[in-house]
C-alpha positions as MATLAB code, in Angstrom:
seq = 'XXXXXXXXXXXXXXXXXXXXXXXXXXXXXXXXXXXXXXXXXXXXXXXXXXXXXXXXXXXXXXXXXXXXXXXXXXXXXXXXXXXXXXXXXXXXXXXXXXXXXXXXXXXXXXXXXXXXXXXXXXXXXXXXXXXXXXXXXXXXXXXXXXXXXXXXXXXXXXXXXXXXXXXXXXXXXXXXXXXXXXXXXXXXXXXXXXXXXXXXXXXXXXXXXXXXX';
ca = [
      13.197  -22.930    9.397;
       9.220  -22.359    9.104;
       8.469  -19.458    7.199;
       5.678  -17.742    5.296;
       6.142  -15.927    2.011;
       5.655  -12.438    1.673;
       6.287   -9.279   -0.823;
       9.559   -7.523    0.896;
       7.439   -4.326    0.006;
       4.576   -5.132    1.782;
       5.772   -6.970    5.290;
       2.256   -6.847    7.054;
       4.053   -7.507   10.672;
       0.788   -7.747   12.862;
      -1.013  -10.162   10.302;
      -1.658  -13.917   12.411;
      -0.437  -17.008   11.065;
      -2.862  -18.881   13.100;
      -5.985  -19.662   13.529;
      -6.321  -21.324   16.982;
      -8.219  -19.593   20.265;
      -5.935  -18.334   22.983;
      -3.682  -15.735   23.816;
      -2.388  -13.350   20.803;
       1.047  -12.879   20.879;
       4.299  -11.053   19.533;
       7.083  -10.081   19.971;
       8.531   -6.211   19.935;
      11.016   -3.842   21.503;
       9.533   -1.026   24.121;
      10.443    2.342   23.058;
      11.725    5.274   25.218;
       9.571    8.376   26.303;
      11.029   10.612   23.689;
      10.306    8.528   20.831;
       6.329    7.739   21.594;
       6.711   11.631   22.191;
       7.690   12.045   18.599;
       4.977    9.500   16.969;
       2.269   10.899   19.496;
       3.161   14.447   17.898;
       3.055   12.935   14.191;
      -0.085   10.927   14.999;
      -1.729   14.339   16.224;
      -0.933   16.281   13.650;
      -1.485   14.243   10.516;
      -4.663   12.386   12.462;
      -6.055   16.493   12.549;
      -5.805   16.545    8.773;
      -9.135   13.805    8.385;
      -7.187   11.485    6.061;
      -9.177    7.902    5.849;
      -6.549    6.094    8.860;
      -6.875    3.986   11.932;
      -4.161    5.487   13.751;
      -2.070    4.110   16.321;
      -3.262    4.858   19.761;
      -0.760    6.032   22.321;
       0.324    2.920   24.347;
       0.773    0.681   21.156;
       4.390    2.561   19.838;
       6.586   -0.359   19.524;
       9.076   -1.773   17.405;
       7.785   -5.267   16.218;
       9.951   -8.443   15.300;
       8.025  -11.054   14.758;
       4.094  -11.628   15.186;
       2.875  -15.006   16.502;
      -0.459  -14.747   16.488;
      -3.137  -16.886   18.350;
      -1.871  -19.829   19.953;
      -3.307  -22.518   22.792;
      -2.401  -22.295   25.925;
       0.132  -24.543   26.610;
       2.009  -23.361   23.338;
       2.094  -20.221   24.808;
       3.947  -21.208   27.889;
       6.213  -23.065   25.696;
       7.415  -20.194   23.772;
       7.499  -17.713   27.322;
       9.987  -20.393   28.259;
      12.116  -20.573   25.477;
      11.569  -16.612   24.908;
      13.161  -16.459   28.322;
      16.163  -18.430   27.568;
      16.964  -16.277   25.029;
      20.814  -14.711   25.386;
      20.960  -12.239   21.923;
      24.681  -11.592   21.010;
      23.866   -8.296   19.443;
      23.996   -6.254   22.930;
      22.194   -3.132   22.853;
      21.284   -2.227   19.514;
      21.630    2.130   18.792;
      18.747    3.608   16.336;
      17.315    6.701   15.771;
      13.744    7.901   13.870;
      14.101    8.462   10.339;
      11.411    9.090    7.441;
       8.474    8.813    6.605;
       7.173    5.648    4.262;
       4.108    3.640    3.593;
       4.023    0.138    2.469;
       3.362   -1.449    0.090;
       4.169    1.669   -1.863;
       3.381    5.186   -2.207;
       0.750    4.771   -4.678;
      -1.095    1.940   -3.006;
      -0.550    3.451    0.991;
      -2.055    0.983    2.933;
       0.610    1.257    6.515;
       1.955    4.420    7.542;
       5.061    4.222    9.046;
       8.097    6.261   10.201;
      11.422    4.628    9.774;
      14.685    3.718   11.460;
      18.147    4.617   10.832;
      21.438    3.487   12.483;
      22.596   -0.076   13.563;
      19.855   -1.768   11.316;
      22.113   -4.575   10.345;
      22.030   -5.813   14.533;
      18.389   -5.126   13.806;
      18.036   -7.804   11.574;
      20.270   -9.979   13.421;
      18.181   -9.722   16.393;
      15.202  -10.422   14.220;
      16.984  -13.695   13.162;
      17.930  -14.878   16.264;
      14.394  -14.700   17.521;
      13.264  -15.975   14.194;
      15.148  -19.041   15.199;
      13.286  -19.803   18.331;
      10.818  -19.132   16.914;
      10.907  -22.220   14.348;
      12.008  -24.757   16.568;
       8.945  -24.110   18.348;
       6.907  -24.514   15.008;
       5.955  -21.282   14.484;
       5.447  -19.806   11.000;
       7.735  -16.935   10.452;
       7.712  -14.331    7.544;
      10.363  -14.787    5.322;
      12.070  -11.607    3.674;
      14.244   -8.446    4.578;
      13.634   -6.573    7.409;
      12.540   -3.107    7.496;
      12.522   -1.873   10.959;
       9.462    0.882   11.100;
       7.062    2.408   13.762;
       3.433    2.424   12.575;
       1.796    5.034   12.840;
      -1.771    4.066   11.242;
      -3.449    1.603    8.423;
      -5.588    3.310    5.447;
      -9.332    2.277    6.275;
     -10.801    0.188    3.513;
     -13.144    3.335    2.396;
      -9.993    5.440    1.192;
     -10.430    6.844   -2.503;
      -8.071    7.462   -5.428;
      -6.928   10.849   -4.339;
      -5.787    9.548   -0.808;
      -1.981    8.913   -2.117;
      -1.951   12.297   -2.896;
      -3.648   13.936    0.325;
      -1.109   11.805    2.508;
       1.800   12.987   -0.085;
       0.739   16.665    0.474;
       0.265   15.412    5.024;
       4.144   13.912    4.824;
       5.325   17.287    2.846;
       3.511   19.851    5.330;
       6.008   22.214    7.377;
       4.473   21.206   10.766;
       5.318   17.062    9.601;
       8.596   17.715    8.501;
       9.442   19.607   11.106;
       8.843   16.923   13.974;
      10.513   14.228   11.386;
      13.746   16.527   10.609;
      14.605   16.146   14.782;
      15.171   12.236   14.519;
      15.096   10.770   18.258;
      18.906    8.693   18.830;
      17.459    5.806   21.609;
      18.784    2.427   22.506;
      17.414   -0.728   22.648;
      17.972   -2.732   25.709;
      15.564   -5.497   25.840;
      12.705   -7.105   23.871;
       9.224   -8.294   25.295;
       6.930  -11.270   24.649;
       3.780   -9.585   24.838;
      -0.111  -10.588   24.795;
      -1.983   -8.663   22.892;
      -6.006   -7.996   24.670;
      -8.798   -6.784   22.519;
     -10.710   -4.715   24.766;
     -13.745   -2.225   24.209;
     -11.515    0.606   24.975;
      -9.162   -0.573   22.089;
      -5.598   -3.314   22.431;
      -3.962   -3.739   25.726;
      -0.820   -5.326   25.995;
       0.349   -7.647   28.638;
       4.381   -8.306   29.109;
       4.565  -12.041   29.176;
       8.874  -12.114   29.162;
      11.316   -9.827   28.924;
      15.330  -10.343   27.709;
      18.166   -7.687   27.912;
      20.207   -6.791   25.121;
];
C-alpha cells in the first residue's frame, strides 16, 4: 500500500501529495444540518474573540478521509470510477461531536478542531477501505491512526507566543463550553468524492461520486 509518513499528532488531512495541474480532490463524509449548526455557532463565537485563525467558512464542515490532491484528468476519472464501485461493509457508521483539540498539540496550536465520539473504530475501517482504493490506483496515502475531527480553523502564520494561551482561555469560556457540552448524535450514510474549486469568493466544492453506507 502507498503511503506517506506522518506524526500521528499532527495528521495535516488537506495537505496535497501531488504536484500535477488538474482537478483537486478528496474524499469526506457530508454532515447533517444540526452538526454545521453546531460548528457555525463555535466558529462565530470563538471567530468574535480576534484570535490569529483562518476559520472554516460555512459550506466547508465535513468529515475528511483521505486527501488526494491535484491530479490529471484522466486520473481523475479513474479514481470517480473506482470511487463508485466502492461497496463499504461498515454500513452506516453512528457518531456524535465531542471536544475540543488542536493538533499538533496544545502548545504548538496550529488546527483547531472539534472531535468525534462513538463508533470510531468503523471510522477507521471506513478510512481503510478507501485507503485501499486508493493505493491500487497509486495514490499516496498518509500512514498513521486516525483521528476523526471537524476543523474548525488553522492558526495564521503571524500568531505570537501568548496565542496557546488566548485559545486555552476561547475553549474554557462559558458561551464555548456550553455549545460543546450538547454533543450532536448524527449518522453517516454515504461518503463523497469531491473537487475542491478555488474561487475569489473562497473553496467550492463539487460532488464528483457518491457511495451509501
Amino acid at each position: 500500500m502507498a503511503k506517506r509518513n506522518r506524526s500521528a499528532s499532527n495528521p495535516k488531512p488537506e495537505r496535497s501529495a501531488t504536484n500535477s495541474d488538474g482537478p483537486r480532490l478528496f474524499i469526506a463524509a457530508p454532515l447533517p444540518p444540526a452538526v454545521t449548526d453546531q460548528l457555525s455557532h463555535l466558529v462565530d463565537d470563538l471567530s468574535s474573540r480576534e484570535l490569529p485563525v483562518r476559520w472554516t467558512a460555512s459550506n466547508a464542515f465535513h468529515l475528511t478521509f483521505h486527501f488526494i490532491g491535484e491530479v490529471p484528468q484522466e486520473r481523475a476519472e479513474l479514481l470517480r470510477m473506482s470511487f463508485a464501485n466502492l461497496a463499504p461493509r461498515t454500513g452506516q457508521i453512528k457518531v456524535r461531536t465531542g471536544r475540543l483539540g488542536t493538533f499538533p498539540n496544545e502548545k504548538r496550536p496550529r488546527v483547531l478542531w472539534l472531535g468525534l465520539d462513538g463508533q470510531i473504530d468503523k471510522l477507521a475501517a471506513l478510512r481503510d477501505e478507501v485507503g485501499m482504493m486508493l493505493s491500487r490506483q497509486n495514490v499516496e496515502i498518509e500512514e498513521g491512526p486516525f483521528r476523526p475531527h471537524l476543523t474548525l480553523g488553522r492558526a495564521r502564520d503571524s500568531v505570537d507566543k501568548i496565542f496557546p494561551y488566548h485559545l486555552s482561555e476561547a475553549y474554557k469560556s462559558n458561551s464555548v463550553r456550553e455549545i460543546v457540552n450538547s454533543p450532536v448524535d448524527f449518522t453517516l450514510s454515504e461518503i463523497v468524492l469531491y473537487r475542491s474549486l478555488l474561487e475569489k469568493s473562497g473553496a467550492r466544492y463539487e460532488e464528483l461520486a457518491s457511495v451509501k453506507l
